[in-house]
C-alpha positions as CSV (number, residue, x, y, z in Angstrom):
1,X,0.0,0.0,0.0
2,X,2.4,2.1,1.2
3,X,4.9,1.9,-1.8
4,X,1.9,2.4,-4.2
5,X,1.3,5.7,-2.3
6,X,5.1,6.6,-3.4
7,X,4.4,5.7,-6.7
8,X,1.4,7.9,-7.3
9,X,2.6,10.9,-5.5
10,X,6.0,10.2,-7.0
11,X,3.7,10.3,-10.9
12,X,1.8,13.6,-9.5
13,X,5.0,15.1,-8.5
14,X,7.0,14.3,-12.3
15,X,3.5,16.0,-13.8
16,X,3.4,18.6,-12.2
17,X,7.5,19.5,-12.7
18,X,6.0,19.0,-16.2
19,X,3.4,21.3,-16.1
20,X,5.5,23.9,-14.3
21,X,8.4,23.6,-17.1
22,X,5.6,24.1,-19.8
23,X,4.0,27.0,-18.0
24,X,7.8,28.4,-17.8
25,X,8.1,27.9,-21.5
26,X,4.9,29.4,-22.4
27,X,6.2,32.3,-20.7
28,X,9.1,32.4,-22.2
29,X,7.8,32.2,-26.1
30,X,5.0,35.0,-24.4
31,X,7.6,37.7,-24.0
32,X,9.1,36.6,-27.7
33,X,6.0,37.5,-28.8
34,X,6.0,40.9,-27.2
35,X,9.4,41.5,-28.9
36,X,7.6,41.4,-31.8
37,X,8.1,37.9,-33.1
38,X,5.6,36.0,-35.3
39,X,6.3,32.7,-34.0
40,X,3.4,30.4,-32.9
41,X,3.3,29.2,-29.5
42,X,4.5,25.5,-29.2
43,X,4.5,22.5,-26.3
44,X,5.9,19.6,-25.7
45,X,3.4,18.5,-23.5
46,X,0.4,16.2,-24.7
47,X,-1.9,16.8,-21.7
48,X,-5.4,18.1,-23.1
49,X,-5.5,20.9,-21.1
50,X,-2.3,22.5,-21.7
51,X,-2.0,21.9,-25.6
52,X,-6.2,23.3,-25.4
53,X,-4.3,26.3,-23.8
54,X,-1.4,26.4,-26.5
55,X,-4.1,26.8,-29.3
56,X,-5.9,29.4,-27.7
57,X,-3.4,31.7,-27.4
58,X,-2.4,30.9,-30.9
59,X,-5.9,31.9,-32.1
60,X,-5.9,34.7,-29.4
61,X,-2.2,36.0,-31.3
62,X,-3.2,35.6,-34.9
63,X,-6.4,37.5,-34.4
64,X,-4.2,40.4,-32.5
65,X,-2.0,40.7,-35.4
66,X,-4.8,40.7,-37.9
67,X,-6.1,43.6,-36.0
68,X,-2.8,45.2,-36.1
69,X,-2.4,44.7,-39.3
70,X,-5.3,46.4,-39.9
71,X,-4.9,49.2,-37.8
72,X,-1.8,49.9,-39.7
73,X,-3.3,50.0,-42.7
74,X,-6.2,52.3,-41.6
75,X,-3.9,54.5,-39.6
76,X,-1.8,54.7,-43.6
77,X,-5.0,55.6,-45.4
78,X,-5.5,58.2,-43.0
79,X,-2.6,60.1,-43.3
80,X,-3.0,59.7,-47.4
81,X,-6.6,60.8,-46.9
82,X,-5.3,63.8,-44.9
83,X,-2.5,64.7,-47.4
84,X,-4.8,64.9,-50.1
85,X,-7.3,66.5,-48.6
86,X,-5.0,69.2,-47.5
87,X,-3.9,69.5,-51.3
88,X,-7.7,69.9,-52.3
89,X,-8.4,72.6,-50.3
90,X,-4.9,74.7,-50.9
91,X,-5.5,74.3,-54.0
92,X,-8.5,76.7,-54.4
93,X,-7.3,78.8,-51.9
94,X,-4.4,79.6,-53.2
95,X,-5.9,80.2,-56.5
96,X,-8.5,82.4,-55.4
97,X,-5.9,84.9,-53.6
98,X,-3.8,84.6,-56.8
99,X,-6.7,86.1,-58.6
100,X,-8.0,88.7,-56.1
101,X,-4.2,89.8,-56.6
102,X,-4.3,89.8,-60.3
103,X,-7.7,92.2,-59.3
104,X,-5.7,94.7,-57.5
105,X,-3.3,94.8,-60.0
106,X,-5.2,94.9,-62.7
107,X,-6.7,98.8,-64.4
108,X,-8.8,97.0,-67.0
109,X,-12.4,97.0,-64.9
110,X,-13.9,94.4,-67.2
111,X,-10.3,92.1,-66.5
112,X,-11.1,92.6,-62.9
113,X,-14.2,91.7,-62.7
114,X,-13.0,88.5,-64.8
115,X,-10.6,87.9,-61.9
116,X,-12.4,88.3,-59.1
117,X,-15.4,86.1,-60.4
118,X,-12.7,83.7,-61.1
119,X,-11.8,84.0,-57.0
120,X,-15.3,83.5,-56.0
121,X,-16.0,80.5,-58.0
122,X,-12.9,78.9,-56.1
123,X,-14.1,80.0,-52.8
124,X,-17.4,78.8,-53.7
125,X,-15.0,75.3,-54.3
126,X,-13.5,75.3,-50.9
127,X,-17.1,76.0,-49.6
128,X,-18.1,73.3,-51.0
129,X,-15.5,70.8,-50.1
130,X,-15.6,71.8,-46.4
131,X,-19.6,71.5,-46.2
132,X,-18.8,67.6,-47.5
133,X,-16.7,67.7,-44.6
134,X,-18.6,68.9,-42.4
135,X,-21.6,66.3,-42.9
136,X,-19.4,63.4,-43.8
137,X,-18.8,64.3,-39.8
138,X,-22.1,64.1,-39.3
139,X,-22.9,60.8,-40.9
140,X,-20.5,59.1,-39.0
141,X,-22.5,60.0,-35.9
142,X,-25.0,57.4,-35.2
143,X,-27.0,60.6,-33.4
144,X,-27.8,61.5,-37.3
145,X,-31.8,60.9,-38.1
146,X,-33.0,62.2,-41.5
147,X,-36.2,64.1,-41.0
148,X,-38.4,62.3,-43.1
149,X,-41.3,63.5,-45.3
150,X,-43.3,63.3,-48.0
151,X,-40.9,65.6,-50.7
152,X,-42.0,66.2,-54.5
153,X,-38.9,65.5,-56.4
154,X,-39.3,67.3,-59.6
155,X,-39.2,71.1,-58.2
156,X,-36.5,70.2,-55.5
157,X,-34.2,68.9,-58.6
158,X,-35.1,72.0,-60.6
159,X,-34.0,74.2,-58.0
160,X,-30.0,72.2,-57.8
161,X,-30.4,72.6,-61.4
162,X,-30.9,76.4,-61.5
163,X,-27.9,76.4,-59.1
164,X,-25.5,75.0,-61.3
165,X,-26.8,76.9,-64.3
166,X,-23.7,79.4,-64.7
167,X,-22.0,76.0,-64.8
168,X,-23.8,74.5,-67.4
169,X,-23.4,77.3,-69.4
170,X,-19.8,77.5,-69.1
171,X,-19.5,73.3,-70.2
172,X,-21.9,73.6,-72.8
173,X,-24.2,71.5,-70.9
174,X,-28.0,71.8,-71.3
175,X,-29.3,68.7,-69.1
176,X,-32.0,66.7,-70.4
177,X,-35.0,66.1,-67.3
178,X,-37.4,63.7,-68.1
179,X,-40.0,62.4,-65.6
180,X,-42.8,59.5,-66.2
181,X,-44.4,61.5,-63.3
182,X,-44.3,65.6,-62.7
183,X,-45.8,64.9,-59.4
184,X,-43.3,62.2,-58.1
185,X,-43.1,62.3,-54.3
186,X,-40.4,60.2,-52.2
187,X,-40.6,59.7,-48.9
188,X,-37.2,61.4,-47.2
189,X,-35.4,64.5,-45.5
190,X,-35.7,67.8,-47.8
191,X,-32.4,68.9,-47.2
192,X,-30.3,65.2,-47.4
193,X,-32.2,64.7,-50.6
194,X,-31.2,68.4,-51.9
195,X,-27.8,67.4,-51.0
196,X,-27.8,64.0,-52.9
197,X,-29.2,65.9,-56.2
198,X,-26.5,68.5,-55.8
199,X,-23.8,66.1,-55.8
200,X,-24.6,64.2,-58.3
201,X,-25.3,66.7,-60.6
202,X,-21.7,67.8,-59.5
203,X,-19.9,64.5,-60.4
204,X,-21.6,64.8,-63.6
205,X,-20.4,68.6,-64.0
206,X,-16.8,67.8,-63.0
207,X,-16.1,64.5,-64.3
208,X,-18.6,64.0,-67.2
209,X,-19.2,64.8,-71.1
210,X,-21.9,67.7,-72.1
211,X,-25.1,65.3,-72.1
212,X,-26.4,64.6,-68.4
213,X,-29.6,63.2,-68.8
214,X,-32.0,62.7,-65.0
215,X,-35.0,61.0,-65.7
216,X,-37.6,59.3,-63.2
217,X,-38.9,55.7,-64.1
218,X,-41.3,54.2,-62.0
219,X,-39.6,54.6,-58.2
220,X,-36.0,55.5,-59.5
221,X,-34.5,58.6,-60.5
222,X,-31.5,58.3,-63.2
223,X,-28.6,60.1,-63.8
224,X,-26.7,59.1,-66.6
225,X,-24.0,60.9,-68.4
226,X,-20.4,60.5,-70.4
227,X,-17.1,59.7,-68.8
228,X,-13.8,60.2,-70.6
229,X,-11.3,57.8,-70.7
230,X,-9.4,59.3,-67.9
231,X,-12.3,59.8,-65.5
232,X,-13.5,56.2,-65.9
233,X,-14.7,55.0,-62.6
234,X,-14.8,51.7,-61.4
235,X,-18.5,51.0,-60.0
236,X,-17.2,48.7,-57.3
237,X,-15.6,51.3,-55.4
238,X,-17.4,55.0,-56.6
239,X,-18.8,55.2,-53.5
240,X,-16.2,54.6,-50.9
241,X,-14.4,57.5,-49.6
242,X,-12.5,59.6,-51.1
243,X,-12.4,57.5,-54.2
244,X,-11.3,59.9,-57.4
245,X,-11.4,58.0,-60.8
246,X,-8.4,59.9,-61.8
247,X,-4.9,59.9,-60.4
248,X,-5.0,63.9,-60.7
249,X,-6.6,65.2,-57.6
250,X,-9.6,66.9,-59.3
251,X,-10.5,70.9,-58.3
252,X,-13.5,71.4,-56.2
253,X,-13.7,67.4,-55.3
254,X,-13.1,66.4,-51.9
255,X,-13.5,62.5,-53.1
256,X,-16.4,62.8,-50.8
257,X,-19.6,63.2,-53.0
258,X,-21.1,60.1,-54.2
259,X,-19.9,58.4,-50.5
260,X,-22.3,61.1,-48.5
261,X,-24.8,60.3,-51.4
262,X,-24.6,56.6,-50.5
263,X,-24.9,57.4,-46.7
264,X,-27.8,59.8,-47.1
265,X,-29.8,57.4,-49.6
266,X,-29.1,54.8,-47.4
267,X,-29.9,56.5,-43.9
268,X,-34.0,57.5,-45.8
269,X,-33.6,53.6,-46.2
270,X,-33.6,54.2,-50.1
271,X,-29.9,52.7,-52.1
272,X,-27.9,53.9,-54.8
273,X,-26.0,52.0,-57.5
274,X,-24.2,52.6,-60.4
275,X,-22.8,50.7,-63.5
276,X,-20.6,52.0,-66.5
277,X,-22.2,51.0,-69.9
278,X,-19.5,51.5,-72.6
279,X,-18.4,55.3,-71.8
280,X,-21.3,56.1,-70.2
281,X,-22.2,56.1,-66.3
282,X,-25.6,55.5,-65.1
283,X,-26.1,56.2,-61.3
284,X,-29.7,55.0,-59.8
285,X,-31.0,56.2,-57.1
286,X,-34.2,54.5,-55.6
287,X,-36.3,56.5,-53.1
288,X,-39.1,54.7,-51.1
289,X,-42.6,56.4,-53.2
290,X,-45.3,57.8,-52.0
């Protein structure tokens, strides 16, 4: 009896030495892996418990670097994001006091007036950009609600039509509007909906041909237009942020327009898609009717 006793205790001792050495090396690879090494945690051990352990803290370290990894990358976009931001908004500032100089400078009153038009039309720009801004802030609060009400769509599109009509005239563009219904009502926020109008018919102005055509068939509202080779977008990613088509950072675009569209639709529980047919865009916004 007695010399079983040794035996067993003598067993329970030699496991848990074992267990202790294991823990120990555990440890050990622990801090490796807070030196920054990408090793995976091994054992020699085959007791359930401790190899159950082992792959835990595997599963636990892979999904921490995955994280990482994408924190890094986030944390990069940012600062690009940020750079080119900066770049979009310098850019019409600077023009604009380069013109409001050429103004003072300039005796010729119908040249000045040239120049400082010129001025306001890029501080209308930076306007612009920094209102995007400002609600792309807003949308990424979940304390946003859209007020939501019945709107008539035709007369709120007029009126972001009218808006852009120096515009227009300076592209050549005379856009074509044609509704099934002239009393089409949606069911959404006045002001997001504005918004969404005004920025597509934007993207159309700055990164289109000279034939925008909007049209309403049953519960959608269309906007199609022309794309040039070099503003080609790829349908799959127009809508993320700060997506730009072209490499050249684009005046007056904060890469920020069709991404609030896509949030705004999307918040009045409506969607927005789009799909390049040969050289031309078509972007579809859908609206719940009313």
């Amino acid at each position: 009896m007695l010399f079983t006793m040794i035996v067993v205790c003598g067993f329970l001792l030699l496991q848990h030495i074992r267990s202790v050495l294991e823990i120990r090396s555990l440890n050990r690879q622990l801090e490796e892996l807070e030196r920054g090494s990408q090793m995976e945690l091994g054992l020699q051990s085959r007791q359930r418990d401790m190899l159950a352990l082992c792959r835990g803290l595997n599963r636990l370290q892979k999904l921490h670097h995955q994280k990482q990894m994408q924190f890094e990358r986030g944390e990069r976009q940012l600062k690009e994001n940020i750079t080119g931001l900066a770049h979009d908004i310098r850019t019409p500032l600077t023009g604009a006091a380069g013109y409001v100089q050429l103004a003072r400078e300039c005796d010729d009153p119908g040249r000045r007036e040239y120049y400082l038009q010129v001025a306001s039309d890029r501080l209308g720009e930076l306007g612009n950009m920094l209102e995007e801004l400002f609600l792309y802030t807003k949308l990424t609060s979940e304390e946003f609600a859209p007020d939501m009400r019945e709107v008539q769509a035709l007369p709120l599109l007029s009126e972001c039509l009218v808006g852009q009509y120096r515009r227009f005239e300076e592209k050549g563009v005379s856009p074509r509007v044609d509704f099934e219904r002239e009393g089409f009502r949606v069911l959404a926020d006045e002001e997001c909906l504005r918004r969404i109008f005004c920025n597509l018919i934007q993207n159309a102005l700055l990164h289109g041909g000279k034939d925008l055509v909007i049209r309403q068939e049953e519960g959608r509202l269309i906007f199609e237009n022309s794309v040039p080779e070099s503003s080609r977008p790829d349908p799959e990613h127009i809508f993320d942020r700060f997506y730009k088509a072209d490499s050249a950072r684009r005046k007056g675009s904060s890469g920020l327009g069709l991404f609030i569209v896509k949030e705004l639709a999307e918040r009045m529980n409506g969607s927005v898609d789009a799909q390049m047919e040969g050289n031309r865009l078509r972007i579809t916004l859908t609206l719940e009717c009313v």
